[in-house]
Backbone as ProteinMPNN parsed JSONL, in Angstrom:
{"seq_chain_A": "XXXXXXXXXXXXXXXXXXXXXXXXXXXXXXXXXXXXXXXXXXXXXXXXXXXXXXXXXXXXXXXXXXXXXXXXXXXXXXXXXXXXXXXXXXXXXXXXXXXXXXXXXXXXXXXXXXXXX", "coords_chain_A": {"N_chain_A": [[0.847, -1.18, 0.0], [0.3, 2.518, -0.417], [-0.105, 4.445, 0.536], [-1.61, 5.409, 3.6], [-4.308, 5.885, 5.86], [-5.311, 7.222, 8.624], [-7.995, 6.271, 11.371], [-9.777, 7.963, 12.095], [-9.098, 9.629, 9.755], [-10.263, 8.705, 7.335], [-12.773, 7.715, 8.012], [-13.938, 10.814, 7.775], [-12.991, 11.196, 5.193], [-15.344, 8.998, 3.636], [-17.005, 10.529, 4.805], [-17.212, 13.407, 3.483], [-16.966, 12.378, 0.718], [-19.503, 11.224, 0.325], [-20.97, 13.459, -0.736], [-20.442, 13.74, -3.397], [-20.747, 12.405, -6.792], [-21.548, 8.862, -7.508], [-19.157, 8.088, -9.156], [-16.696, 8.722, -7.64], [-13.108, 9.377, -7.162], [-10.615, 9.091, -4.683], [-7.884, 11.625, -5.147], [-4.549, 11.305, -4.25], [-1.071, 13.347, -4.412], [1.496, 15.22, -4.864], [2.795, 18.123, -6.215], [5.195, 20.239, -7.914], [6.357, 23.241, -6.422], [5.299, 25.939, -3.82], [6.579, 26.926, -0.198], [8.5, 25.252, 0.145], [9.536, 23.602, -1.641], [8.176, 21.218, -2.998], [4.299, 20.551, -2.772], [1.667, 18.785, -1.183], [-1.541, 17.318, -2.968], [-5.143, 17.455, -2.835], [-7.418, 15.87, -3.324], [-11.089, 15.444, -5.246], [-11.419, 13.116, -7.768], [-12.734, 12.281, -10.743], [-11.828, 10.939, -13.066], [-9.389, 8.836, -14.323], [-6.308, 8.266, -15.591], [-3.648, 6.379, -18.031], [-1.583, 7.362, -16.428], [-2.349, 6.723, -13.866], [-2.68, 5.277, -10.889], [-4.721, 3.179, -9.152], [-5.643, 2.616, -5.7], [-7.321, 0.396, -3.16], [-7.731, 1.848, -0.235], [-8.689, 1.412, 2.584], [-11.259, 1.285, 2.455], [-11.248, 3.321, 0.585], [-11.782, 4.71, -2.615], [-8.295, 5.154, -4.082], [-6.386, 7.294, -6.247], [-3.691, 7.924, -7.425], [-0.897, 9.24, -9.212], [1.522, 7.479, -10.976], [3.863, 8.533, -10.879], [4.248, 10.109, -8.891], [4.461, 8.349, -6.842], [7.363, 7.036, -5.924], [7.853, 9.524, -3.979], [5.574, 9.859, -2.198], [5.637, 7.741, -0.96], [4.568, 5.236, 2.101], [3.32, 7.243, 3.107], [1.103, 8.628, 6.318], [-2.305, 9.673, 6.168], [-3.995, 11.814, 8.462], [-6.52, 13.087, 10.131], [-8.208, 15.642, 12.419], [-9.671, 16.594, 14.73], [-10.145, 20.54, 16.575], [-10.529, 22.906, 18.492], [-10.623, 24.796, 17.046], [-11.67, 24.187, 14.916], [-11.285, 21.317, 12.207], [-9.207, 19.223, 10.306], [-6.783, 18.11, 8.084], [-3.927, 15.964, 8.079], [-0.352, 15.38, 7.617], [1.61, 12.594, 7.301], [4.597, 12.377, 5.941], [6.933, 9.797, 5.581], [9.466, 10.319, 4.059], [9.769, 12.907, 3.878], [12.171, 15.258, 4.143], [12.247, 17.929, 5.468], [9.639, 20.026, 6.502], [7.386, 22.689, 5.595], [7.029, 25.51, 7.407], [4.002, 26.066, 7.054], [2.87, 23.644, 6.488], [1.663, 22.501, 4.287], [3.563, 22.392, 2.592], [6.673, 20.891, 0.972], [10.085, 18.993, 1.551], [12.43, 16.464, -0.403], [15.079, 14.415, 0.36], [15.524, 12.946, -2.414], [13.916, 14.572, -4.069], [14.226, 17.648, -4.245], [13.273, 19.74, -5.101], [12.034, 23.364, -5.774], [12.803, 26.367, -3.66], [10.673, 28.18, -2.604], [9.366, 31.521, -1.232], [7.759, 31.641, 2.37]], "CA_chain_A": [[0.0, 0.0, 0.0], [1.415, 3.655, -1.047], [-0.909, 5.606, 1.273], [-2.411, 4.978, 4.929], [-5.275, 6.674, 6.397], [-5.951, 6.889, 10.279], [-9.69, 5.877, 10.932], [-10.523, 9.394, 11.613], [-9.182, 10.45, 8.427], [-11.13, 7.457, 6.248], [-14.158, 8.681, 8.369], [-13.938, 12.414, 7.049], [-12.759, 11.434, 3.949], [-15.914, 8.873, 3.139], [-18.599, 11.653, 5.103], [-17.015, 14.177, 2.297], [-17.155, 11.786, -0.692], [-20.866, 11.291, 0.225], [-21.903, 14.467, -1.058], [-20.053, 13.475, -4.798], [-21.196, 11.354, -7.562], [-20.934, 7.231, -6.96], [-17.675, 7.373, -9.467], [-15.708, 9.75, -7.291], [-12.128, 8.634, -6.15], [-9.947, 10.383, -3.878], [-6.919, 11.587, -5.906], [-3.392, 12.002, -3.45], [-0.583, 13.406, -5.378], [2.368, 16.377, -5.206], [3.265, 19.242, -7.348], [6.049, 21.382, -7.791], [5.6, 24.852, -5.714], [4.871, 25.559, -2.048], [7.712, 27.21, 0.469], [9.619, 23.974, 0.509], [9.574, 23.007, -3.102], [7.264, 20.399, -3.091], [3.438, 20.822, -1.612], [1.061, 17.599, -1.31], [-2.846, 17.886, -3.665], [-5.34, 15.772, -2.555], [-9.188, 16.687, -3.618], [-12.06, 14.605, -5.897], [-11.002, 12.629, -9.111], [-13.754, 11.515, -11.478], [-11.45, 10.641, -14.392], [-8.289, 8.328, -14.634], [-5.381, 8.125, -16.113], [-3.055, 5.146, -17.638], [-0.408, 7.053, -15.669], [-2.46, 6.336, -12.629], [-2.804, 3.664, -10.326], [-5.32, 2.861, -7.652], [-5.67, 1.142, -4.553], [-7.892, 0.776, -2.417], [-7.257, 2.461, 1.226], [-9.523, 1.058, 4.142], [-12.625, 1.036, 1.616], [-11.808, 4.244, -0.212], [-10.544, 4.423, -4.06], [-7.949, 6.144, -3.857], [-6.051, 7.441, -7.52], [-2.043, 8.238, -7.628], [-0.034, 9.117, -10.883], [2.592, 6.418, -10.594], [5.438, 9.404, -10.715], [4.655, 10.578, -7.212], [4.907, 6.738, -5.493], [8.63, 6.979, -4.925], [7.814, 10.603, -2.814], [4.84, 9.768, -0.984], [4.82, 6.172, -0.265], [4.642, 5.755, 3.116], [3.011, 8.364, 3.82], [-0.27, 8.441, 6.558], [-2.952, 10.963, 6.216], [-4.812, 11.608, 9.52], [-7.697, 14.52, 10.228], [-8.258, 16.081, 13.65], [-11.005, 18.348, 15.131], [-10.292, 20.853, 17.635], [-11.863, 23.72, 18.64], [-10.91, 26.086, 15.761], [-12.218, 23.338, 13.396], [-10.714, 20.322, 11.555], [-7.964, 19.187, 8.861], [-6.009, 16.836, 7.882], [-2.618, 16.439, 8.408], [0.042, 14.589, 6.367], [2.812, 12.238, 7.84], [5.2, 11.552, 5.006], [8.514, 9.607, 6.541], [10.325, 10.418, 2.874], [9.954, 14.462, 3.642], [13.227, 16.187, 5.113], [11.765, 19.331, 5.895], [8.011, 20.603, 5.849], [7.737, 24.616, 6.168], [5.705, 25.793, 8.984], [2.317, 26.105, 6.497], [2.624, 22.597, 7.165], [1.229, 21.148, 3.073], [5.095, 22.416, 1.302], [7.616, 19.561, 1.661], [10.986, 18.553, 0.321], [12.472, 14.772, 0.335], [16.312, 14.164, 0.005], [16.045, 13.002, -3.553], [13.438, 15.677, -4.61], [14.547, 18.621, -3.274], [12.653, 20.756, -6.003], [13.08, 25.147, -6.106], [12.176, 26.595, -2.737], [10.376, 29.658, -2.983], [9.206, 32.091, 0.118], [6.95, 31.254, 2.913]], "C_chain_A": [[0.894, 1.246, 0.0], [1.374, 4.426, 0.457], [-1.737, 4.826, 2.121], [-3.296, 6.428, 5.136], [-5.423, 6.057, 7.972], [-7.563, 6.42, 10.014], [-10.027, 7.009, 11.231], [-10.106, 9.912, 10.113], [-10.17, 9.369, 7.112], [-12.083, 8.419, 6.699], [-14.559, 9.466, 7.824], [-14.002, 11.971, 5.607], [-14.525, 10.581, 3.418], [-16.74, 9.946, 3.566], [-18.332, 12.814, 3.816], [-17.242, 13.572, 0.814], [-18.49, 11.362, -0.771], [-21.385, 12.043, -0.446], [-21.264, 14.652, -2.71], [-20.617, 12.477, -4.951], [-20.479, 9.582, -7.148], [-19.669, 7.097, -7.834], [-16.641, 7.741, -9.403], [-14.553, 8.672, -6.597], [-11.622, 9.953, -5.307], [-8.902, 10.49, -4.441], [-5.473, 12.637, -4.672], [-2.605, 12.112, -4.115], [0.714, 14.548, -4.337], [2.507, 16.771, -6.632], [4.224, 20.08, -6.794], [5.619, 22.68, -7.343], [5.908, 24.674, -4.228], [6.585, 26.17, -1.776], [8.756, 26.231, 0.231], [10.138, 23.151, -0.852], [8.294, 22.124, -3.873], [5.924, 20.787, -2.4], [2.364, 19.4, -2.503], [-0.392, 18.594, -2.413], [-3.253, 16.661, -3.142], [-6.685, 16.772, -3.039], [-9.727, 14.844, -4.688], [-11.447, 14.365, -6.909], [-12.54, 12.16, -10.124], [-13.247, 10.543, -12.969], [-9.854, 9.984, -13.973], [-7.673, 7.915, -15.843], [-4.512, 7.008, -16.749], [-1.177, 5.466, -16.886], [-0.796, 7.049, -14.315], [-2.486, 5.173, -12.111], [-3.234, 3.99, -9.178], [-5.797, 2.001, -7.373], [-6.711, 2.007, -3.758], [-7.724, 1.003, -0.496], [-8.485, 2.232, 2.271], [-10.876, 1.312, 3.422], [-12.606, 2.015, 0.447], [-10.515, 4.369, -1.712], [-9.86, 5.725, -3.976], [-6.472, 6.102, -5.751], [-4.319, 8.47, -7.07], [-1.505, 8.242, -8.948], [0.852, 8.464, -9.652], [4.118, 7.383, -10.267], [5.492, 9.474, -9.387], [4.985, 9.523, -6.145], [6.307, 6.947, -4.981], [8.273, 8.741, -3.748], [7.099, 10.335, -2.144], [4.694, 8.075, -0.097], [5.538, 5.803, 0.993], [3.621, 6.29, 4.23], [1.209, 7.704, 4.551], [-0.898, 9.846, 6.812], [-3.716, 10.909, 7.418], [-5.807, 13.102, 9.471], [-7.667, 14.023, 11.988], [-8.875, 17.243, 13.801], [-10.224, 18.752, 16.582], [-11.063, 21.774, 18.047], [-11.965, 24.912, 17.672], [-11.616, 25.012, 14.821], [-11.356, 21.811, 13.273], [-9.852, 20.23, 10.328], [-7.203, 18.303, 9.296], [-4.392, 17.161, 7.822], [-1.78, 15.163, 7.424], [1.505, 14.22, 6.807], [3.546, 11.641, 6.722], [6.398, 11.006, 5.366], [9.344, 9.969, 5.074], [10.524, 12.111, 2.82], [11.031, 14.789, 4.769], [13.35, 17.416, 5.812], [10.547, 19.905, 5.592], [8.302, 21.883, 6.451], [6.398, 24.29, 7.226], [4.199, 26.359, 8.47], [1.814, 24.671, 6.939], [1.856, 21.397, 5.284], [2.775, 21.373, 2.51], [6.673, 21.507, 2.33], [8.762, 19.435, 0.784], [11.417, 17.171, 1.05], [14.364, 14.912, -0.117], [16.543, 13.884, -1.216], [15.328, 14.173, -4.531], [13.334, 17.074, -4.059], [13.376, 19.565, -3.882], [12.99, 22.43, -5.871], [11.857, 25.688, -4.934], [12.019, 27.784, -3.026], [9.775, 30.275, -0.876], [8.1, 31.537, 0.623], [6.072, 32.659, 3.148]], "O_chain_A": [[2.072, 1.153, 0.345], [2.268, 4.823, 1.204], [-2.424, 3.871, 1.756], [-3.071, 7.574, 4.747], [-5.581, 4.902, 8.367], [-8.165, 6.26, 8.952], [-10.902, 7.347, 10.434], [-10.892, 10.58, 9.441], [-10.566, 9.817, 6.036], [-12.316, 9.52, 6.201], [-15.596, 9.245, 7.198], [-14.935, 12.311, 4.88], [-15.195, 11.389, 2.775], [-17.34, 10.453, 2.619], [-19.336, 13.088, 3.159], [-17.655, 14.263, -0.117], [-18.855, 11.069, -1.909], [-22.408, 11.625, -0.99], [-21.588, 15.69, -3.287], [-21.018, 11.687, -4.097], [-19.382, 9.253, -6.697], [-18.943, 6.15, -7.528], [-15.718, 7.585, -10.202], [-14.742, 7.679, -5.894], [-11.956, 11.136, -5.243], [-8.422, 9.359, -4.518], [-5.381, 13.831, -4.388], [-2.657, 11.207, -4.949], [0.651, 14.512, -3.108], [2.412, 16.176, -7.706], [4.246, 20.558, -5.66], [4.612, 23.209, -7.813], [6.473, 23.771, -3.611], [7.528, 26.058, -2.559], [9.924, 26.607, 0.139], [10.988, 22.263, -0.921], [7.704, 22.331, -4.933], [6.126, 21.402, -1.353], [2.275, 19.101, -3.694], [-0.438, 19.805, -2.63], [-2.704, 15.576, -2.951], [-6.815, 17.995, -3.069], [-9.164, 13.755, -4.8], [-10.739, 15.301, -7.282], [-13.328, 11.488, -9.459], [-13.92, 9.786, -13.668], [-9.145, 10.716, -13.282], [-8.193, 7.396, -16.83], [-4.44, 6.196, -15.827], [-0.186, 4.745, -16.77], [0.062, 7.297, -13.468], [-2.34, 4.126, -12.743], [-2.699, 4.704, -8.33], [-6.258, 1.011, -7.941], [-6.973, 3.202, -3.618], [-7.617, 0.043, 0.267], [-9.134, 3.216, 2.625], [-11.719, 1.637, 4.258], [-13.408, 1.94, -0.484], [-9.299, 4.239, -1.858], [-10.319, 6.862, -3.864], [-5.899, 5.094, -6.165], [-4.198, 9.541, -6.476], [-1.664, 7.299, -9.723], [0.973, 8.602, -8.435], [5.115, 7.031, -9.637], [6.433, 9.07, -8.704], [5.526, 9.65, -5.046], [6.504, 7.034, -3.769], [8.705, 8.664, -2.598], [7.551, 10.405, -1.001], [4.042, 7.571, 0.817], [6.755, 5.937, 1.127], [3.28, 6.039, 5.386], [0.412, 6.932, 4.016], [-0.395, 10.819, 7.376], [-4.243, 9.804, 7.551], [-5.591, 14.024, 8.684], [-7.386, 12.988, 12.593], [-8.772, 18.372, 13.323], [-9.811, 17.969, 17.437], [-12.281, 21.597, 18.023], [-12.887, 25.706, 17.488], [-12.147, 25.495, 13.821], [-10.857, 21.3, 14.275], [-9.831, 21.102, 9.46], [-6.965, 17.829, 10.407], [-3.815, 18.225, 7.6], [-2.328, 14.299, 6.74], [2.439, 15.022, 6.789], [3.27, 10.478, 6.428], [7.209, 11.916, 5.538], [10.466, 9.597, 5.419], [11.241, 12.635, 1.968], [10.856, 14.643, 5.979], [14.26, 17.833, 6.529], [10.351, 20.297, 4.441], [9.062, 22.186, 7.37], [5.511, 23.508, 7.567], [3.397, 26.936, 9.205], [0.762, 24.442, 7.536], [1.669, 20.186, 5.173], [3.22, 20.389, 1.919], [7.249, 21.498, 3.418], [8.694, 19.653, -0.426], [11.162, 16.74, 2.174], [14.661, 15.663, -1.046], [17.618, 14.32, -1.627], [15.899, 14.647, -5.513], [12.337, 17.487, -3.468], [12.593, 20.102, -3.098], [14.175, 22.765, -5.867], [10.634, 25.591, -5.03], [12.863, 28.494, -3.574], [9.815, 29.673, 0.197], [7.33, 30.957, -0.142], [5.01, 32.627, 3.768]]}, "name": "protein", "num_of_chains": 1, "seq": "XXXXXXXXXXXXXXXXXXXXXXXXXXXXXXXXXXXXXXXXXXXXXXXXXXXXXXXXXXXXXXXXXXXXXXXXXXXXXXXXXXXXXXXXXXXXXXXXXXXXXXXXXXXXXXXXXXXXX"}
């Protein structure tokens, strides 16, 4: 498996994919950008790719381009309510430094072009 989910973050994630169409996945990924070089994307997919590949994560389909597996895999996504609200948080063991926004990340082999926080 690439990608873990806590059971609060499954939770959240299916109560949110409720309110999309039955052939929604969840699409986890990076892109170039963000303080740190790197910053994670995660949102609704309806359409795949043959440079994706998905698995399924504790019931939910979840859609990866195959490029980003060597950066995120690993990684577990968790969510947490407190009293300002909720969000998800993003443990990747392959990131060497996350900025203090907390989504822009770099990894030892992808350093990528750090811009300001």
């Amino acid at each position: 498996m690439v990608i873990n989910f806590t059971d609060q973050a499954s939770a959240r994630i299916r109560e949110m994919m409720q309110d999309e169409s039955e052939n929604v996945h969840l699409r986890f990924g990076v892109r170039g950008g963000g303080c740190s070089g790197l910053s994670y994307s995660i949102g609704f997919e309806y359409e795949i790719s043959e440079l994706d590949t998905v698995e399924n994560v504790k019931g939910i389909p979840v859609v990866i381009n195959t490029q980003d597996i060597p950066i995120i895999e690993g990684t577990t996504i968790d969510y947490k309510e407190n009293m300002m609200g909720g969000g998800f948080s993003i443990d990747n063991p392959k990131a060497v430094y996350s900025c203090g926004c907390g989504s822009s990340f770099r990894t030892a082999e992808v350093a990528g072009t750090p811009g300001d926080c």
